[in-house]
Backbone as JSON, one array per atom type, in Angstrom:
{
  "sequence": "XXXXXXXXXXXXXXXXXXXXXXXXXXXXXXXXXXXXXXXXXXXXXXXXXXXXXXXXXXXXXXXXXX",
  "N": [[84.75, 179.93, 77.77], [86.43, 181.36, 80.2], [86.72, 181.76, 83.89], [87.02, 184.42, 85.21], [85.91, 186.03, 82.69], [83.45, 185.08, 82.93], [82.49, 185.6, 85.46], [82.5, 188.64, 85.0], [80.16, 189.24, 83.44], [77.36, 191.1, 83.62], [74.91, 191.15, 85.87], [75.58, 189.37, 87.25], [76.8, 187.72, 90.02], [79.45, 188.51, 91.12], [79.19, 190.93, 89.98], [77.43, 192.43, 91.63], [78.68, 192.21, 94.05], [81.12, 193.69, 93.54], [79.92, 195.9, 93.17], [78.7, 196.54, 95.84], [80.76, 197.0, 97.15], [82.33, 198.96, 96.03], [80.13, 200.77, 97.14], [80.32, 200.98, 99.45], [83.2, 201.77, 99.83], [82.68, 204.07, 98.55], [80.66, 205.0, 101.04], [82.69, 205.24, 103.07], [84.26, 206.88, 102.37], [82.98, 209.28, 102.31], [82.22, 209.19, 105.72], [85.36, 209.67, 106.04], [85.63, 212.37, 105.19], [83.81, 213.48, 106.39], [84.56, 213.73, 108.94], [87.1, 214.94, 108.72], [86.17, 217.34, 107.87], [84.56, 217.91, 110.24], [86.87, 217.53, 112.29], [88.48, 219.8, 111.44], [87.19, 222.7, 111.97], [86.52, 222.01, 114.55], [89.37, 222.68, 115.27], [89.29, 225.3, 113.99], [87.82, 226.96, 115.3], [88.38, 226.12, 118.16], [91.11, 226.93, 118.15], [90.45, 229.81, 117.99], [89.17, 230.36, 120.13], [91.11, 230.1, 122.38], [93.01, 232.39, 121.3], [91.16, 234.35, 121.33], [90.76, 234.06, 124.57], [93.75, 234.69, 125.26], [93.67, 236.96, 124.38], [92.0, 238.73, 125.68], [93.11, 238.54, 128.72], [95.24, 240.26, 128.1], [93.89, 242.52, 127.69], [92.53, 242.5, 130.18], [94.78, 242.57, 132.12], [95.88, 245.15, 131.14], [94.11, 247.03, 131.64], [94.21, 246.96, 134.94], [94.44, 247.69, 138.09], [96.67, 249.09, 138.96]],
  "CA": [[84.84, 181.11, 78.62], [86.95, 181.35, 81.66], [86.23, 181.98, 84.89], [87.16, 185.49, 85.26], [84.97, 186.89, 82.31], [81.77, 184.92, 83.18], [82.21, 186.71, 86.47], [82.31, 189.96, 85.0], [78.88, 189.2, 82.82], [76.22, 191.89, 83.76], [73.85, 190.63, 86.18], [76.48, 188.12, 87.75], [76.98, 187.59, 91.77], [80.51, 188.69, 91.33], [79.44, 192.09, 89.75], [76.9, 192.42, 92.84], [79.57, 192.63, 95.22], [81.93, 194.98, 93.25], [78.51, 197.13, 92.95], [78.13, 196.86, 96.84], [82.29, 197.36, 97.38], [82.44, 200.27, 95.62], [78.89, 201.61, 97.86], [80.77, 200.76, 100.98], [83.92, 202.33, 99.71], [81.85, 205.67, 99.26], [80.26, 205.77, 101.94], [83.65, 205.17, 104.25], [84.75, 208.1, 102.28], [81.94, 210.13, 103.64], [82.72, 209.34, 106.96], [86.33, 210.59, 106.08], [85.61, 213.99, 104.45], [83.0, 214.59, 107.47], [85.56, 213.23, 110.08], [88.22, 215.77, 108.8], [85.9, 218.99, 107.99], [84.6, 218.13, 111.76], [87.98, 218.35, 113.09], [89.05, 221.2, 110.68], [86.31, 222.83, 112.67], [86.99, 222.09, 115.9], [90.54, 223.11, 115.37], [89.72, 226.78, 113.83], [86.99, 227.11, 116.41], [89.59, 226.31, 119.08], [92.47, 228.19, 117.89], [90.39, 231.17, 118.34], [88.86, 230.61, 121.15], [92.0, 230.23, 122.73], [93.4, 233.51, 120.29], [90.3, 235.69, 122.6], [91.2, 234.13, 125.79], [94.96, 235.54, 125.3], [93.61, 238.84, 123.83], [90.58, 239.54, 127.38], [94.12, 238.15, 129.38], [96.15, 240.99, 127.96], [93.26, 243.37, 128.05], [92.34, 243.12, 131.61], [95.72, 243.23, 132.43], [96.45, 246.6, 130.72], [93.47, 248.03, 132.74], [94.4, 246.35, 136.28], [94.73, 248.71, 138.51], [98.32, 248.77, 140.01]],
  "C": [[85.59, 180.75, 79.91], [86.34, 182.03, 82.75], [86.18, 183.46, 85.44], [85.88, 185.89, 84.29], [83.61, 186.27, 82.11], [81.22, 185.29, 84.33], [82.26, 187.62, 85.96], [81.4, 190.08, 83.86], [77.89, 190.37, 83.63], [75.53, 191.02, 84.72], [74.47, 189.47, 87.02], [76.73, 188.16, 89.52], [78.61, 188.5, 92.11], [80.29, 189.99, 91.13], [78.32, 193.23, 90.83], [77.53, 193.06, 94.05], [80.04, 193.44, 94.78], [81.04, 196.12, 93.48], [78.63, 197.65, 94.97], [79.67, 197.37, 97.74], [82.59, 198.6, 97.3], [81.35, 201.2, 96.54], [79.82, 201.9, 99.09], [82.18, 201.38, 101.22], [83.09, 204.22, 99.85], [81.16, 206.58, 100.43], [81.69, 205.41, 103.2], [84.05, 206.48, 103.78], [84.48, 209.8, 102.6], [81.8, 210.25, 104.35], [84.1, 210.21, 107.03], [86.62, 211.75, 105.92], [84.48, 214.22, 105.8], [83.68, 214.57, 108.66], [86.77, 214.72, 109.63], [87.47, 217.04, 108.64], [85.29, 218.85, 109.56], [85.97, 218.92, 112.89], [88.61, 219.29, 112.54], [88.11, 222.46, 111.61], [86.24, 223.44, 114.13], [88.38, 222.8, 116.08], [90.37, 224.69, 115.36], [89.0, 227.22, 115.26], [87.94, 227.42, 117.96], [90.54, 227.34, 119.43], [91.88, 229.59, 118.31], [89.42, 231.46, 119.34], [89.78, 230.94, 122.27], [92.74, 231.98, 122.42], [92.28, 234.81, 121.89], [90.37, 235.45, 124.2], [92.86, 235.0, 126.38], [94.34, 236.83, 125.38], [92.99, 238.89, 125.35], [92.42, 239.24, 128.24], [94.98, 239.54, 129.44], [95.31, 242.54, 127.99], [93.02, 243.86, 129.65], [93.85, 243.44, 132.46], [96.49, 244.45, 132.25], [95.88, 247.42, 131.62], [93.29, 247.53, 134.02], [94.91, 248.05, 136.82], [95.56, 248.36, 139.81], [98.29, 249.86, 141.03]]
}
């Protein structure tokens, strides 16, 4: 047997780590998908907060009294 497939035996130190590689891969990817619907978020949130500060802007200025 070579060295490669008595590391990839069941139950082996080598298939340990891939096990805990792959965990640590998932959960970075769970940081990334909550990292971007956060700022997806923040952005619409924004945008239209901004969006009703224009609109009251263009409102009170219609009814200013010139």
């Amino acid at each position: 047997m070579s060295h490669e497939t008595s590391a990839a035996q069941p139950g082996r130190p080598a298939e340990k780590k891939n096990r805990k590689a792959r965990k640590d891969r998932k959960d970075e990817e769970g940081w990334f998908e909550r990292g971007v619907a956060l700022r997806a978020g923040f952005y619409i949130f924004g945008t239209h907060l901004f969006a009703g500060f224009i609109w009251l802007l263009f409102y009170l200025g219609e009814h200013a009294h010139k």
